[in-house]
Residue, then its C-alpha position, 0 to 999 in steps of 0.5 A: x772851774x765846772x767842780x766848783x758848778x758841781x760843787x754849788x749843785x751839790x751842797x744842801x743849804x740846811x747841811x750847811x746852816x746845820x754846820x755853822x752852828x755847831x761850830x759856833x756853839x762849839x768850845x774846841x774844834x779840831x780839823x782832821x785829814x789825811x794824805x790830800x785832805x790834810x792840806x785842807x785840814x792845815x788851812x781851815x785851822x789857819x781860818x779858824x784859829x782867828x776865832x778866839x776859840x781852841x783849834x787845833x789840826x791833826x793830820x797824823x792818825x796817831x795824834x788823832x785818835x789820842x784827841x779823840x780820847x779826849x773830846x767833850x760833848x763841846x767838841x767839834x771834830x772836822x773830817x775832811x775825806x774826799x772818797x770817804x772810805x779810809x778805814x782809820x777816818x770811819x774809826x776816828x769818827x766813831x772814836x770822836x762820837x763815843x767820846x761825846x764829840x760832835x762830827x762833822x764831815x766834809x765827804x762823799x754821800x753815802x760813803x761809811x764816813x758819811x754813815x759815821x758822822x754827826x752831820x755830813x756836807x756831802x760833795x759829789x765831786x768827780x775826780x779827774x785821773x789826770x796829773x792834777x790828781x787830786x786838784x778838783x775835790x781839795x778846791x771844792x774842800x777849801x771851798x766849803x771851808x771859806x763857806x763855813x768860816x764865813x758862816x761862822x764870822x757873820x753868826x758871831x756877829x759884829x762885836x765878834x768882827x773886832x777880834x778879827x780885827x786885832x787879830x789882822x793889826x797883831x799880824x800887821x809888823x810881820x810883813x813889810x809895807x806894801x810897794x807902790x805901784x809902778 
């Protein structure tokens, strides 16, 4: 629990405003990772797929520079690298920018994806060599992504709070009720 005291120490309040509205002002957002970091990837699409807006996850190097290749100046491209140093995330940011993209990366400060990027949330996360490897910098990660899509529900505003709505009744028939208690 002390990365996520860490974690709340380390993060800029502006970087974050800064954050949520581009992402809300954003008509796609994509979520990119590799190896750790694509679990963190995989689960800020889950969060934000319920946006009503386009958003997609790419955690093959590959697809990634291929969605590059098509961004608009209304695309946001999420990075998340906790050391911010993979050579193909430092290319993927520069190809995403070239191509009008917005970046945003959650990364280490001063790192070359940091250098890289549009806007960077900057974690200093240091990261324990034990067997939880890498368990420190992805909660902080998954952390900062509830941050943004609680951000980004609350500027939409309530009339945007509804399609949340719809979005938990069309799920409601997937699960079974829920037990009584004992």
């Amino acid at each position: 629990m002390a990365c996520l005291d860490v974690a709340k120490n380390s993060l800029d309040p502006v970087q974050i405003n800064r954050a949520v509205d581009l992402l809300t002002q954003a008509k796609r957002i994509s979520f990119f990772g590799l190896g750790a970091s694509s679990a963190v990837a995989r689960d800020a699409q889950n969060k934000f797929i319920r946006f009503n807006i386009p958003i997609s996850c790419f955690e093959d190097i590959v697809m990634q520079r291929m969605s590059c290749i098509n961004c608009t100046d209304n695309d946001v491209i999420v990075l998340i690298s906790h050391t911010g140093r993979t050579k193909s995330q430092v290319e993927i940011a520069n190809l995403a920018r070239e191509n009008g993209a917005t970046v945003i990366a959650i990364t280490a400060k001063d790192s070359p994806l940091d250098k890289a990027s549009s806007l960077s949330i900057c974690l200093d996360v240091p990261e324990d060599t034990d067997v939880y490897m890498p368990m420190a910098s992805r909660v902080v990660q998954m952390t900062v992504i509830d941050v943004l899509a609680t951000g980004f529900t609350l500027r939409r505003g309530s009339g945007f709070r509804e399609n949340l709505k719809r979005v938990k009744e069309v799920l409601k028939d997937s699960r079974y009720d829920k037990l009584p208690p004992y």
